[in-house]
C-alpha positions in Angstrom: 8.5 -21.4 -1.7 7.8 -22.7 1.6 6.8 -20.9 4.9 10.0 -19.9 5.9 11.1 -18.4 2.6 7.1 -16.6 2.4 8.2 -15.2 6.5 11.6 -13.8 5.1 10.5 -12.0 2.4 7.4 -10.4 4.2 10.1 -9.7 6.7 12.0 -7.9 3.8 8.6 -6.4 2.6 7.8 -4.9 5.7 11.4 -3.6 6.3 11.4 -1.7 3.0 7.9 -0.5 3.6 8.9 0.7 7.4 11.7 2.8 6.0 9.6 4.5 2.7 6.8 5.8 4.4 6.3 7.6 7.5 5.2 6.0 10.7 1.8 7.5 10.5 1.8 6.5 6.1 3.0 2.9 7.7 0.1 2.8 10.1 -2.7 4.0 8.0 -0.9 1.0 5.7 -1.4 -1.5 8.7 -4.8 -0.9 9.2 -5.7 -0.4 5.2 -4.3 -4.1 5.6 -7.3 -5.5 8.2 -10.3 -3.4 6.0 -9.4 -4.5 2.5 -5.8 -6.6 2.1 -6.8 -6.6 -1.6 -6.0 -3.3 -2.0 -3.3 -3.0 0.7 -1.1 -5.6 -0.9 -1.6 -3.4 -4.5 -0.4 -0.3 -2.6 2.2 -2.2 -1.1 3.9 -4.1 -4.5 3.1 -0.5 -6.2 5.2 1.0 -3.4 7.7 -1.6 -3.7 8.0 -1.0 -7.2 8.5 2.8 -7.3 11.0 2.3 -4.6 13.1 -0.2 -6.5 13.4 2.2 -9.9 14.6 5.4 -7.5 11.3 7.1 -8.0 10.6 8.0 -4.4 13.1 10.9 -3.4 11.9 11.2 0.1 9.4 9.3 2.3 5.7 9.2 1.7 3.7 10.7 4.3 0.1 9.6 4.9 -1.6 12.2 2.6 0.0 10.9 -0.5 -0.2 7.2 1.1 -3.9 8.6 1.3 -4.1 9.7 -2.2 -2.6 6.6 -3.6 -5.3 4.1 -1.6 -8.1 6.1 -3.0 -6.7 6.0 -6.6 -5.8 2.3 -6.4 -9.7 1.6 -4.4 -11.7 3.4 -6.8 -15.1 1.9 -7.2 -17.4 1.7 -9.8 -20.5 4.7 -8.8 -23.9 3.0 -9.7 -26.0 5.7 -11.0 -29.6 5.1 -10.2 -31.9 6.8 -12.6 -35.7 7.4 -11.1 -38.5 7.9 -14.0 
C-alpha cells in the first residue's frame, strides 16, 4: 500500500465514522485518538465492523461511544494487599 492508497482509505474511514456517530460521539472519538490511539483505532475497526454487518440501526451518540471506550480500555486493577 503506498501513501496515497493509506490517505484514501483513512479518508473512507473517517467518512463512515463521520456519518455513524454523532458529532459530539465523533469528537469525543477525535480526542480519544490524541490520549490513547491504541484504543481509538480498536473502537474505530470495532465500529467499522458493526457498521458493515447492519448492526447499528441508528447513530451512536457519545454515551454509548462512552460505554464502548471504557469496555474496550479496561485495565488491569492492581490490588495492593497491606499486612
Amino acid at each position: 500500500m503506498n501513501d496515497q492508497e493509506k490517505a484514501q482509505l483513512d479518508e473512507m474511514k473517517k467518512s463512515v465514522l463521520a456519518k455513524i456517530l454523532t458529532p459530539k460521539a465523533y469528537e469525543r472519538l477525535s480526542r480519544a485518538r490524541i490520549g490513547n490511539p491504541v484504543v481509538a483505532e480498536q473502537v474505530s475497526m470495532y465500529l467499522l465492523q458493526i457498521n458493515q454487518t447492519g448492526k447499528i440501526g441508528k447513530r451512536i451518540n457519545e454515551e454509548q461511544l462512552k460505554e464502548i471506550l471504557s469496555v474496550l480500555s479496561e485495565k488491569k486493577k492492581t490490588k495492593i494487599k497491606r499486612k
